[in-house]
N, C-alpha and C positions, 0 to 999 in steps of 0.2 A: 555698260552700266546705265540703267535708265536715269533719265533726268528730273529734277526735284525741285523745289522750292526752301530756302536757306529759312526756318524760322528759329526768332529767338527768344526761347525763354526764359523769364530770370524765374529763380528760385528765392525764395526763401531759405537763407543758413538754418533756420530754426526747424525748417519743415525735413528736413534732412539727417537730424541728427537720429541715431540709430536707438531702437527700443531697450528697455531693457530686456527683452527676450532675444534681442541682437548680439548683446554685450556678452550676456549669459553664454550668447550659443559659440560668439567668438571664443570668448576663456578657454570653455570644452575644448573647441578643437586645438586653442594653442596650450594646452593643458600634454594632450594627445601628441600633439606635435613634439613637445618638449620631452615627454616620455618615449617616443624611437630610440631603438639604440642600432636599429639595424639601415644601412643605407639605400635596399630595396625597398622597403617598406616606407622611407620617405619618399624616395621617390612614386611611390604608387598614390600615396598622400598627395604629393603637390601636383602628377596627374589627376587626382578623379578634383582637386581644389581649382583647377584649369579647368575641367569641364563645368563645375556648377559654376563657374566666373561666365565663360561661354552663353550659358543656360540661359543665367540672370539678364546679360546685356542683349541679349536676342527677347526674350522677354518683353527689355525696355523701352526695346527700339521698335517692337509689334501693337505697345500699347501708344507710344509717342506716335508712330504712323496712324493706330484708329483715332488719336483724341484731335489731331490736326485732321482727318478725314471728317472726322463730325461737327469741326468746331467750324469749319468752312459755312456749316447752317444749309447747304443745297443738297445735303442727303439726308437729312432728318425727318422722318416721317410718325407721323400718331396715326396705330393701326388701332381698326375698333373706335376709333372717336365719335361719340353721337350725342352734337351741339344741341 
């Protein structure tokens, strides 16, 4: 496992709370969810719900790696600049 730097960020609760196109899209699918009547087809539900869970925190953890890479200030560069 390569070796890292522990940083910590706090959050704002308020910056967190989910959109209403969040809300909207949860219902949908526990709407869907609620409507199975067959037990394969849940199950194929809470696999593909397992990969975008997957997705999302791989995501999180590629933009949280570049914004502590840039935030460091020693890779930032202004291309084209003419003072």
């Amino acid at each position: 496992m390569a070796s890292f730097d522990l940083i910590e960020l706090s959050l704002d609760p308020l910056e967190v709370k989910p959109t209403l196109e969040d809300e909207f899209t949860a219902t949908v699918v526990k709407n869907e969810i609620d409507g199975l009547d067959d037990i394969d087809h849940a199950k194929i539900a809470a696999k593909q719900l397992v990969s975008i869970v997957m997705q999302r925190q791989a995501v999180i953890r590629a933009l949280c790696k570049r914004l502590s890479y840039l935030d460091s200030g020693e890779h930032i560069t202004i291309k084209n600049y003419k003072g």
